[in-house]
C-alpha positions as CSV (number, residue, x, y, z in Angstrom):
1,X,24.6,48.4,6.9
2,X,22.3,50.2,4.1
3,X,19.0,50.8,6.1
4,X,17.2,49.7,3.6
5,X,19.5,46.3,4.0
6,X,18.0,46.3,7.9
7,X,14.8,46.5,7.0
8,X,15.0,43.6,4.4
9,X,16.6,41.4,6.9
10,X,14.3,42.3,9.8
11,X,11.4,41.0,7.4
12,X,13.1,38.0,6.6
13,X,13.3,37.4,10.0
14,X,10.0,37.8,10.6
15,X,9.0,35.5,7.9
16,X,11.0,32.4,9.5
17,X,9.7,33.2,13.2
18,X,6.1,33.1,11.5
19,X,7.0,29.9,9.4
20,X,8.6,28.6,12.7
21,X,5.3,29.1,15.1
22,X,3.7,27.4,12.4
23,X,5.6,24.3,12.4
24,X,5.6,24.6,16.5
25,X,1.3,24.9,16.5
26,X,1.2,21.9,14.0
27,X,4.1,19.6,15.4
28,X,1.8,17.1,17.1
29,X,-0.7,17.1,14.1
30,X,2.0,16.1,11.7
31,X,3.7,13.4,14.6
32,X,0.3,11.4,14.5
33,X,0.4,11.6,11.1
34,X,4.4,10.2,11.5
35,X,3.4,7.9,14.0
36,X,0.8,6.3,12.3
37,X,2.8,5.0,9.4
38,X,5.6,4.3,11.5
39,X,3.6,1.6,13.1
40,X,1.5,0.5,10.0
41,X,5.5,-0.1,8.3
42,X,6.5,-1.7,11.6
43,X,3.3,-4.3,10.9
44,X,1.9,-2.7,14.6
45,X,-1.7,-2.2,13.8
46,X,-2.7,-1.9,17.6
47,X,-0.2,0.9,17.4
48,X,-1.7,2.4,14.2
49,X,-5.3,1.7,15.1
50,X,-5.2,3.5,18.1
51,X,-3.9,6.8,16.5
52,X,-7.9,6.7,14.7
53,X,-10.4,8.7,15.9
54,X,-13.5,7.0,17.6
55,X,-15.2,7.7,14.7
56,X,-12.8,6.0,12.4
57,X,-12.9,2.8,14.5
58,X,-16.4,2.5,14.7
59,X,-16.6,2.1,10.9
60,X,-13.5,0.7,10.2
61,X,-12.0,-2.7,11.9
62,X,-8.0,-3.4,12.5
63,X,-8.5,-6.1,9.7
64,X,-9.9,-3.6,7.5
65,X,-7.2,-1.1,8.3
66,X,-4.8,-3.6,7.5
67,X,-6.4,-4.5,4.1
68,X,-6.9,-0.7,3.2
69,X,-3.5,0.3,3.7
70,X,-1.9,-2.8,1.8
71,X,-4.1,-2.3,-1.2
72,X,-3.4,1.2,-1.1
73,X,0.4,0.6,-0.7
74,X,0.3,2.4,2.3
75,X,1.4,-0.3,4.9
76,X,4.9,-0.2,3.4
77,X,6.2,3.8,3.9
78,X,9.3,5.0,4.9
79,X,9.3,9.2,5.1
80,X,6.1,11.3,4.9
81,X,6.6,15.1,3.7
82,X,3.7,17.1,4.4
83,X,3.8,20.5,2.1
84,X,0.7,21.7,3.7
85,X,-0.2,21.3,7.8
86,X,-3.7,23.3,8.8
87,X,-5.4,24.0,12.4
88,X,-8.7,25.2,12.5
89,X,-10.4,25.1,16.0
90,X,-10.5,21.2,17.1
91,X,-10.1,19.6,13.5
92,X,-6.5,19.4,11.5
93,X,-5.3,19.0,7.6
94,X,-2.1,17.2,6.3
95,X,-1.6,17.4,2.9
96,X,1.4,16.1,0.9
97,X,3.4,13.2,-0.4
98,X,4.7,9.9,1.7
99,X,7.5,7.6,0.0
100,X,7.1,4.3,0.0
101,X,10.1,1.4,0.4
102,X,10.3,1.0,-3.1
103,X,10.5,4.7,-3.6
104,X,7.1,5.4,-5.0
105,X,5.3,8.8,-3.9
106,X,1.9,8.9,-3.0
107,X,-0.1,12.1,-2.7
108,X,-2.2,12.1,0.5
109,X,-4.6,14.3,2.4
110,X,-5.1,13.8,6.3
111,X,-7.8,14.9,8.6
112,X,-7.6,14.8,12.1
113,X,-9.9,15.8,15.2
114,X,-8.1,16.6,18.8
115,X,-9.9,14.4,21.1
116,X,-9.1,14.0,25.4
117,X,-6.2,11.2,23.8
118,X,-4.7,14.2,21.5
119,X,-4.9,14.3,17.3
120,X,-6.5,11.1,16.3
121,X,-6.6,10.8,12.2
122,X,-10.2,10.7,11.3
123,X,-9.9,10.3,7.4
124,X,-7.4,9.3,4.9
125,X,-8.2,10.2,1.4
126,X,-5.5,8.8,-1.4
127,X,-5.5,10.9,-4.3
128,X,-7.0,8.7,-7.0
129,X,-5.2,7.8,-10.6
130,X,-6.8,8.5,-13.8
131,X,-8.1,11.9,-15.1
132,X,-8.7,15.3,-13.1
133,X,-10.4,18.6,-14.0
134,X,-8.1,21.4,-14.9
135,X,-8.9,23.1,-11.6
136,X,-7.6,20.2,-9.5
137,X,-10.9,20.0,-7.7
138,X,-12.3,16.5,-6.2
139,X,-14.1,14.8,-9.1
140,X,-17.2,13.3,-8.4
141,X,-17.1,9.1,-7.8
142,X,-18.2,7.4,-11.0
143,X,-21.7,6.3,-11.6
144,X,-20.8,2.6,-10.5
145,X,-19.8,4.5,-7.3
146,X,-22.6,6.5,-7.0
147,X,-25.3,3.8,-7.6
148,X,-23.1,1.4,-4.8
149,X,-23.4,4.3,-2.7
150,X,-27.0,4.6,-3.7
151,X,-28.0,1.4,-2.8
152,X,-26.5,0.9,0.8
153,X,-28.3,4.0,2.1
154,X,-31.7,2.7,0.5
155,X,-30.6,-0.7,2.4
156,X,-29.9,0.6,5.8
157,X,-33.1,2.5,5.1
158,X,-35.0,-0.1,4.4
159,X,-33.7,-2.0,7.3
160,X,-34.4,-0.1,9.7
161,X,-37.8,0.7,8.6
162,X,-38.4,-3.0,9.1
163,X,-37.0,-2.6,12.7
164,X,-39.1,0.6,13.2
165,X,-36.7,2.4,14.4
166,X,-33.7,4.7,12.7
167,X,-31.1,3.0,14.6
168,X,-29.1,1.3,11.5
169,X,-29.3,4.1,9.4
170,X,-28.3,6.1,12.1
171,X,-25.1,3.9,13.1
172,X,-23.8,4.2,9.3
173,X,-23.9,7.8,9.7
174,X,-21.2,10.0,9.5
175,X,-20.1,11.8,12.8
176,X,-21.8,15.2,12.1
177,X,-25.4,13.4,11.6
178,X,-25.1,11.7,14.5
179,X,-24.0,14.7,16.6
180,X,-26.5,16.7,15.6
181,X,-29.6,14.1,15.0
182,X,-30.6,11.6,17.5
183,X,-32.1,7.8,16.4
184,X,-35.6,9.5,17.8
185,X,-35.2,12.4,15.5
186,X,-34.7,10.2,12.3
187,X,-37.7,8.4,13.9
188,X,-40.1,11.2,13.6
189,X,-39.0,12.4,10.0
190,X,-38.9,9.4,8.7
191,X,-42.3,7.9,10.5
192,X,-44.6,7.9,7.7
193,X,-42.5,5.1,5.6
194,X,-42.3,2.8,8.7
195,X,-45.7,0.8,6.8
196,X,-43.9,0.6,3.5
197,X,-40.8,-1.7,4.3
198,X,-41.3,-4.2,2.0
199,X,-41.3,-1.7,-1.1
200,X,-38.1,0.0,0.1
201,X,-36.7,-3.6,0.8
202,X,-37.5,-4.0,-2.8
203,X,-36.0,-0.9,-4.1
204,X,-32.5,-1.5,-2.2
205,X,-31.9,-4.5,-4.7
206,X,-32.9,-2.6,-7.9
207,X,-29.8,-0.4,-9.1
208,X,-31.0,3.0,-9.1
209,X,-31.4,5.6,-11.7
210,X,-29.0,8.8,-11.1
211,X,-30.4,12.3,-11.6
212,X,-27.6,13.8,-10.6
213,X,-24.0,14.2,-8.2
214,X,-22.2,16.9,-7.4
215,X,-19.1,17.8,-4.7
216,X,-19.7,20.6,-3.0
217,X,-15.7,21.8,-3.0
218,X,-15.8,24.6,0.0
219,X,-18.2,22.1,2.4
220,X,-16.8,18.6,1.0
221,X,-20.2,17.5,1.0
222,X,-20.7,15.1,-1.9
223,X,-24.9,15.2,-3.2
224,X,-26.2,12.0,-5.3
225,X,-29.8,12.9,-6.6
226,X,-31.5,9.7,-7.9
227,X,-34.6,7.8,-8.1
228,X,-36.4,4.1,-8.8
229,X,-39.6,4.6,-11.2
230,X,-42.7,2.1,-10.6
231,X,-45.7,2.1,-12.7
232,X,-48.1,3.8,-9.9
233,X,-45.4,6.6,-8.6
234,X,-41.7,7.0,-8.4
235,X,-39.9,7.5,-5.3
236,X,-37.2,9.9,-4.9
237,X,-33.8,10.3,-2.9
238,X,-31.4,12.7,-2.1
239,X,-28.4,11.6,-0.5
240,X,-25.6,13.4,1.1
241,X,-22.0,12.5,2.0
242,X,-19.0,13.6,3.9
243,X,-15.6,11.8,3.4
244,X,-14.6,10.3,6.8
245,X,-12.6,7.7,7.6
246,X,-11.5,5.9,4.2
247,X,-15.3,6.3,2.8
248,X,-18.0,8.6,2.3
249,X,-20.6,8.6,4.8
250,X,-24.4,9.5,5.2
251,X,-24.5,13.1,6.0
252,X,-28.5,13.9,4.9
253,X,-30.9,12.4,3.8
254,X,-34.3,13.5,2.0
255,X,-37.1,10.7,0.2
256,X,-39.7,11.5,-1.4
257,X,-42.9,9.6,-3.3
258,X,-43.6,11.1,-6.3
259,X,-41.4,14.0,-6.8
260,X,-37.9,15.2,-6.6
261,X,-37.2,16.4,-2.9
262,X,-36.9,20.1,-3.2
């Protein structure tokens, strides 16, 4: 054989024992994945609700599972094909296609943490019909979307400065907030509204005015920049979210009387 034939081959070799390890590092991200829409096809949503990460259950019921993945058409698949399976540190990707019974395919992006139970899927996010950019990129939820979005943060806000205490905004937090800022934290940042309750209870049933929203692609943080005018001052939000679960979630917060947070 040509040397340069043994060379060639040696590469090729490579190449599969690469793809191979691959595969091997990824094979109990992608059987979660498997396993999960087993059991949601097999009608087992003890089975499928238990491959969720805490995080997931906490904002998400069996009932709503259930109601997610049959409007979705995701209670009925019957072979997932992942073309993309990614493990960074403790958190995990699966992206691809799954095949329904009636032989529909439905693009799909999976995110998964590794908890003391193993991979546990902590989001789902069905790619959504209608128009995209050229680039492929997330597109930004619509303004309906936005002001809905909007308008539950100002509530839990509001909420909880009736309480006087953070503790409802803090529980429809996403996982990151919460790891990294305590009900007493919110507390002391947002302190100086606690006497204003009644205006922010106010403002939660108005539909906002929207300044502005934009995904951040590379962090997957989704900012909403919007505002209610009154005839003495306006106040001013800016509200950020992370995709988790089958929703976006509070990741940041920022109000301000008066101005546009900076």
């Amino acid at each position: 054989m040509k040397t340069w034939m043994k060379v060639a081959l040696g590469i090729f070799a490579g190449i599969a024992a690469l793809v191979g390890f691959i595969f091997w590092l990824t094979g109990d991200v992608t059987k979660a994945g498997d396993d999960f829409f087993a059991a949601a096809q097999n009608d087992d949503m003890d089975a499928a609700y238990a491959l969720l990460s805490e995080d997931f259950q906490n904002g998400t019921s069996k009932e709503g599972l259930r109601a997610y993945l049959a409007a979705n058409a995701l209670d009925n698949v019957k072979e997932t094909s992942w073309s993309s399976r990614e493990i960074t540190g403790s958190t995990g990707e699966l992206e691809g296609t799954v095949t329904t019974l009636d032989g529909s395919e439905i693009p799909l992006t999976l995110r998964l943490i590794n908890s003391e139970a193993g991979w546990r899927i902590n989001a789902i996010e069905k790619e959504s019909a209608g128009f995209k950019d050229s680039s492929g990129a997330r597109l930004v939820p619509s303004v309906g979307e936005q002001q809905q979005l909007f308008r539950e943060t100002v509530a839990a806000f509001a909420d909880s400065l009736v309480d006087d205490s953070m503790k409802k905004l803090w529980d429809s937090s996403a996982n990151g907030l919460r790891q990294t800022a305590s009900v007493e934290d919110l507390d002391n940042a947002f302190k100086t509204f606690f006497d204003d309750d009644d205006a922010f209870l106010t403002m939660s049933k108005i539909t906002p005015v929207i300044d502005s929203a934009k995904i951040n692609e590379k962090a997957a943080i989704l900012s909403i920049r919007g505002h209610y005018g009154f005839k003495d001052k306006s106040v001013h939000f800016e509200q950020r979210y992370i995709y988790e679960g089958t929703n976006w979630r509070l990741s940041g917060l920022a109000v301000q009387a008066g101005s546009p947070p900076k």
